[in-house]
C-alpha positions in Angstrom: 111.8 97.9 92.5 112.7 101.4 90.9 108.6 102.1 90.7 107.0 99.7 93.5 103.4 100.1 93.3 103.0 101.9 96.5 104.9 103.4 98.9 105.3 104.3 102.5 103.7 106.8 104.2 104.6 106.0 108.0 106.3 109.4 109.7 107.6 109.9 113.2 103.6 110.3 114.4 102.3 106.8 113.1 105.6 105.6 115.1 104.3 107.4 118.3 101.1 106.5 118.5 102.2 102.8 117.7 104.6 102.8 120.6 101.7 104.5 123.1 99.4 101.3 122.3 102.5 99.4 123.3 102.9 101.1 126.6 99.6 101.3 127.6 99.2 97.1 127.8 95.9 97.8 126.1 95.7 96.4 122.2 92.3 95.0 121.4 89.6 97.4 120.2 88.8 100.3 122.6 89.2 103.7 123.2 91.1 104.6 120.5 89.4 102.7 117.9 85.9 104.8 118.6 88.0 107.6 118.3 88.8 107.4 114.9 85.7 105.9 113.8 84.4 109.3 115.2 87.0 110.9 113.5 86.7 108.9 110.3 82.8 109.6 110.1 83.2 113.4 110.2 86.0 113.8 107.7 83.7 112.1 105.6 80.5 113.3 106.8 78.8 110.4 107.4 76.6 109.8 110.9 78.5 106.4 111.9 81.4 104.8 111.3 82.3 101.0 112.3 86.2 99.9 112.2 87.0 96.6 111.5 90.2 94.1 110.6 90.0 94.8 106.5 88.1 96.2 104.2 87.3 92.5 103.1 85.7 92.7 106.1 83.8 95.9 106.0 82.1 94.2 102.7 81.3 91.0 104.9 79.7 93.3 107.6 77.6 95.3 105.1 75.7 92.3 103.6 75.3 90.6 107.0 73.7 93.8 108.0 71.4 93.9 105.1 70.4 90.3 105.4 70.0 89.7 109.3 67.8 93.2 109.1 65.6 91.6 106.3 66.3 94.6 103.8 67.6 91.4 101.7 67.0 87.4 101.7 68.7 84.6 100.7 68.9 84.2 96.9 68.5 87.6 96.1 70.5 89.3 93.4 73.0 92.2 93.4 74.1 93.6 90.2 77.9 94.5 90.2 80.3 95.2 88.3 82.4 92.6 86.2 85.4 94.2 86.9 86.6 94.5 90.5 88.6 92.5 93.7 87.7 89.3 94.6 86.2 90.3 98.1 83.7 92.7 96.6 81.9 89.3 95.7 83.0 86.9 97.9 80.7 88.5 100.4 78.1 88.4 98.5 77.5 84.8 97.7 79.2 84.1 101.6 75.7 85.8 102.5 73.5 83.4 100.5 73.0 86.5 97.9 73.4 85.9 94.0 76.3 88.1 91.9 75.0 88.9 88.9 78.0 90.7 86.6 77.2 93.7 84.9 80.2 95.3 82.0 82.2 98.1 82.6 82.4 101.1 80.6 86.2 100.8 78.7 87.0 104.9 79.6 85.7 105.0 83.3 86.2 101.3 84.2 83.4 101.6 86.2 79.9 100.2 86.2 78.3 100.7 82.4 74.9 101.9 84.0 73.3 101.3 80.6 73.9 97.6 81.0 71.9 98.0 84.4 68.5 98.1 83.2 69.0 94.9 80.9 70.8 92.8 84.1 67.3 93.2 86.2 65.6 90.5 87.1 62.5 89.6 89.6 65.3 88.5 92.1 67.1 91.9 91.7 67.4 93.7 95.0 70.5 95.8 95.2 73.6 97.5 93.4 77.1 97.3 94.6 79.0 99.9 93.1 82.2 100.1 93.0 84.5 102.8 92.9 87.3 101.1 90.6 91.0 102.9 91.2 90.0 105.9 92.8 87.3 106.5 90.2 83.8 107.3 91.5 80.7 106.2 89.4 78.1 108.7 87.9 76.1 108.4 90.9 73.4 110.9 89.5 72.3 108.5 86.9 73.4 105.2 89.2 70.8 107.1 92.1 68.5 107.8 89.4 68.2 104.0 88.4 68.4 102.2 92.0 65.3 104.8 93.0 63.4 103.8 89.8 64.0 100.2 90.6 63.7 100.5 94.2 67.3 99.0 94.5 69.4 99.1 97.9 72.5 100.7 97.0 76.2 99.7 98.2 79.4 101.2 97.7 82.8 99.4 97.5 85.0 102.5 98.0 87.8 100.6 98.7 90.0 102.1 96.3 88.7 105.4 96.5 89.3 106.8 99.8 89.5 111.1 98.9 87.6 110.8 95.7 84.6 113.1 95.2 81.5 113.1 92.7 79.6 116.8 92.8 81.4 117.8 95.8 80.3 115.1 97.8 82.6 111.9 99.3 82.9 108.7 97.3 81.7 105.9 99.9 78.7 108.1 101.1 76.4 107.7 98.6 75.4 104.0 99.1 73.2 103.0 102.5 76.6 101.5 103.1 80.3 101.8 101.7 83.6 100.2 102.4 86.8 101.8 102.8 89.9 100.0 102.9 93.3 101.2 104.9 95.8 98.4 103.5 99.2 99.2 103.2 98.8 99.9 99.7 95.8 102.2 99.8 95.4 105.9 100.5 95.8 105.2 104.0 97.5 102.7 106.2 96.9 100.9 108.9 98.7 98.1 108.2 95.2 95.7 107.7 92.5 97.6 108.7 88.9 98.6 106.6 85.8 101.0 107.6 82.0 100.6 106.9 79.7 104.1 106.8 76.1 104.7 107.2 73.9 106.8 107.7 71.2 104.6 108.8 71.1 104.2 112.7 69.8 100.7 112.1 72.6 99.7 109.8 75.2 100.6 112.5 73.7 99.1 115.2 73.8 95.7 113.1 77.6 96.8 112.0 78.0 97.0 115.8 76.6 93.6 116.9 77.9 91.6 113.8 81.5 92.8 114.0 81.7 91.1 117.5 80.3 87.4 117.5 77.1 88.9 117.4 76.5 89.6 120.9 74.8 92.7 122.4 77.8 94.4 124.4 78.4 96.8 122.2 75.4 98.2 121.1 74.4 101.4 122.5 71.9 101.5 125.4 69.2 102.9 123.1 69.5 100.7 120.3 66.3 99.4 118.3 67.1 95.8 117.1 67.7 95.0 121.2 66.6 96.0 123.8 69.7 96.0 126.2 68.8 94.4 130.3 70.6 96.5 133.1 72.8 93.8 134.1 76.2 94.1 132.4 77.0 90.2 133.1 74.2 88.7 131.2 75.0 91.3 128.2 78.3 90.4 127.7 78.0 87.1 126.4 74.1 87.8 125.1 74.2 86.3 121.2 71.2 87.8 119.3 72.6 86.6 115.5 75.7 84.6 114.2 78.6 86.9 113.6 82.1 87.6 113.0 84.9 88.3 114.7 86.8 90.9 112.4 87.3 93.4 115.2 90.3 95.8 114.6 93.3 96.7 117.0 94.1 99.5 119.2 97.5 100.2 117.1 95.9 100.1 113.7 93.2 103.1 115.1 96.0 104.9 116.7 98.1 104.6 113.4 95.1 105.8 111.4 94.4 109.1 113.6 97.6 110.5 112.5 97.3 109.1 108.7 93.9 110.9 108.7 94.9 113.8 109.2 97.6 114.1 106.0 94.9 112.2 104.1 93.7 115.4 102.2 97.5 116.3 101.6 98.1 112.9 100.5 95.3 112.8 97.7 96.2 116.6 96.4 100.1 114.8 95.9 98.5 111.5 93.9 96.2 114.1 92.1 99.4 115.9 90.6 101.1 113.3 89.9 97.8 111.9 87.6 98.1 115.2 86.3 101.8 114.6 84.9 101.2 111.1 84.0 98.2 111.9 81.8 100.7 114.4 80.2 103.2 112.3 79.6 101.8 109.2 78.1 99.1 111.0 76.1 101.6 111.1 72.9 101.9 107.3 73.3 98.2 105.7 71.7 97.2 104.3 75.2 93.9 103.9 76.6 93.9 105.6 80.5 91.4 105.8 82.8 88.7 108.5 82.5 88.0 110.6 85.5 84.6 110.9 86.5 84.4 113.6 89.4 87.5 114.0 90.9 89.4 110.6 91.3 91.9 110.5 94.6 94.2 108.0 91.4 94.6 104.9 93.5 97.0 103.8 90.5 97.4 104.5 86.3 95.7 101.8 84.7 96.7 101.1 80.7 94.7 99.4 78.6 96.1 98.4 75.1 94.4 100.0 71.7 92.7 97.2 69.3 95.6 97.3 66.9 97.8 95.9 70.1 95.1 93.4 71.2 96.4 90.4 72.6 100.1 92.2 72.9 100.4 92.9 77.1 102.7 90.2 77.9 105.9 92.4 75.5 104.5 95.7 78.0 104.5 93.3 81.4 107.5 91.8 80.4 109.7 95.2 79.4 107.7 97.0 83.2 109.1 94.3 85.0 112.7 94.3 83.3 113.0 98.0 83.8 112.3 97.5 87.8 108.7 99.0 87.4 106.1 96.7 89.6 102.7 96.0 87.4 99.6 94.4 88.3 96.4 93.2 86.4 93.4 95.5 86.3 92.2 94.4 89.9 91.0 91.2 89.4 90.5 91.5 85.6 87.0 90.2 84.6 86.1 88.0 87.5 83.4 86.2 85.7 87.2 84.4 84.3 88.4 83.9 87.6 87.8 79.6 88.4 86.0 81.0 92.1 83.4 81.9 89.7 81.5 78.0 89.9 81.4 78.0 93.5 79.2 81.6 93.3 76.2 80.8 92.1 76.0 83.8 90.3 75.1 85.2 86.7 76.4 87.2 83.7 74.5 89.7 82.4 75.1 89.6 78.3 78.4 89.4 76.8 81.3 91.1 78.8 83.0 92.6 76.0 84.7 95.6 77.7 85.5 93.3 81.0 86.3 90.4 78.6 89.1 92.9 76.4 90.7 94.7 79.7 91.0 90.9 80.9 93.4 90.5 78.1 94.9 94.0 77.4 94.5 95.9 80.6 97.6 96.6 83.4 98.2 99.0 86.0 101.2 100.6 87.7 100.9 102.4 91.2 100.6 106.0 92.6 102.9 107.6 95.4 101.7 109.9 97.9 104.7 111.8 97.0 106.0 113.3 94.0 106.9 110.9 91.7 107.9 112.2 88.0 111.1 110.6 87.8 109.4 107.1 88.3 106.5 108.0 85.4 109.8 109.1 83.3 110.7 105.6 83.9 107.7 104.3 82.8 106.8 106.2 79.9 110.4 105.2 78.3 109.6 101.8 78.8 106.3 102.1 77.5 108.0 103.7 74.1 110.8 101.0 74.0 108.2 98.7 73.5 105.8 100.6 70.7 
């Protein structure tokens, strides 16, 4: 592809570190892996950190964690949004907890927190927000509403890694968030995903679920076990059934030196938003609305009414002029067959979810400058208009 949706951000340092894990014969989870959890939690500023394989996997960890500490219980509701990937429900209902969809705002493709109040119901128990294409949520009012309700909050910040709402870090503001380092996010680590807290509690069952659910890893302090001195019996001590989604050596090392040109990274994708807003505002199209200050995982498009049901001439004419495209995530998931295994519920009608189903695409954005490839695009874009 001429404009691939993402691109590669591997220098001679990722190589380095890659080839020291080699040498040193040691590649599961150690050393190096608590060093960029460390590292992780200050750039971000939370109190913990816990690494694991994907951040499909740092979803799964954070609603074990809330269920095996009893904050939530089998058949209990989170409200989420309609639009979003798969695996910011599929742990949900894996859990035994109940999706219930919420609509998206059409500008923000975020949450529409005025739908919020109307999805409660007696079961309702937390929020998962989700931080849709860099985009953080209006987390004053989103706050506002889980406080009023008493409502856990979660964050999928997936997509977000970088972005800021009132100076503060996307994926900080739930009890726990999600960050994923695939190789098509902000970072890469190959596979790789990161869970923050700062609830001492919530780590310690981060820790313990991560690894098969046994106590070696949990710090010799910790409050949900209390730890015997004999090493042998507490290496194969099982307190709770967990995963195994631990991370490797190599993917930590990788992502100490991607860390540091993260902020570098998002300052290059925020220019090139910059000149992409420019360039198709001429053009009629519906673009994403930054809320905060977006870190621009990609340009989403969605069609205006007078072009409803026309995406497949766009798709078609992208793909023809070498430029890679993708739905809006998942589109709107309550679509999606998985749906009848969920259990879950719809709040109301869907309309916004329903119409970026059917007019919504994306295209991706570079850590590097890219105005050549937006030309490309917004040519294509006019061929077809």
């Amino acid at each position: 592809m001429i404009y691939s949706l993402s691109n590669d951000t591997w220098g001679d340092e990722e190589i380095r570190a890659a080839h020291e894990v080699i040498d040193s014969r040691f590649f599961t989870m150690g050393k190096r892996v608590s060093e960029y959890e460390r590292e992780f939690a200050k750039k971000f500023g939370s109190k913990h950190a816990v690494m694991s394989n994907s951040g499909s996997s740092a979803n799964l960890l954070n609603m074990a964690a809330l269920v095996y500490s009893g904050r939530m219980h089998v058949g209990d509701e989170v409200l989420v949004t309609a639009v979003s990937w798969s695996t910011t429900y599929f742990p949900i209902v894996q859990m035994g907890l109940r999706p219930r969809l919420v609509d998206i705002e059409l500008g923000t493709l975020n949450v529409d927190i005025a739908q919020l109040e109307a999805a409660l119901t007696p079961r309702t128990k937390a929020v998962m927000a989700v931080n849709l294409l860099g985009n953080p949520n209006r987390f004053d009012s989103l706050l506002e509403f889980c406080e009023r309700h008493h409502l856990i909050l979660i964050e999928d910040n997936c997509e977000s890694m970088g972005a800021t709402y009132d100076g503060k870090a996307a994926g900080t503001f739930g009890v726990l968030s999600s960050f994923s380092t695939y190789y098509s996010h902000h970072l890469c680590t190959m596979e790789g995903g990161m869970s923050l807290t700062d609830d001492d509690e919530m780590y310690e069952y981060l820790l313990c679920i991560r690894s098969h659910g046994w106590t070696r890893h949990l710090p010799e302090n910790a409050s949900i076990h209390s730890k015997s001195d004999d090493p042998f019996y507490e290496s194969f001590n099982f307190i709770m059934p967990g995963f195994n989604v631990r991370p490797l050596e190599i993917e930590a090392a990788i992502g100490l030196e991607q860390l540091k040109k993260l902020d570098g990274f998002v300052a290059q994708r925020r220019e090139n938003a910059r000149y992409f807003l420019e360039s198709v505002a001429a053009l009629g199209l519906i673009t994403q609305e930054e809320v905060g200050q977006s870190s621009w995982f990609g340009f989403s498009i969605v069609l205006p009414e007078r072009m409803d049901g026309q995406r497949d001439r766009f798709t078609s004419a992208l793909r023809d002029s070498e430029i890679e495209v993708r739905p809006i995530v998942a589109g709107n998931f309550a679509q999606q067959k998985a749906m009848k295994f969920m259990h879950g519920s719809v709040c109301g009608p869907l309309h916004n979810a329903d119409y970026v189903h059917r007019n919504g695409f994306f295209v991706g954005n570079h850590s590097v400058e890219m105005s050549r490839c937006i030309d490309l695009l917004c040519e294509t874009l006019k061929s077809v208009l």
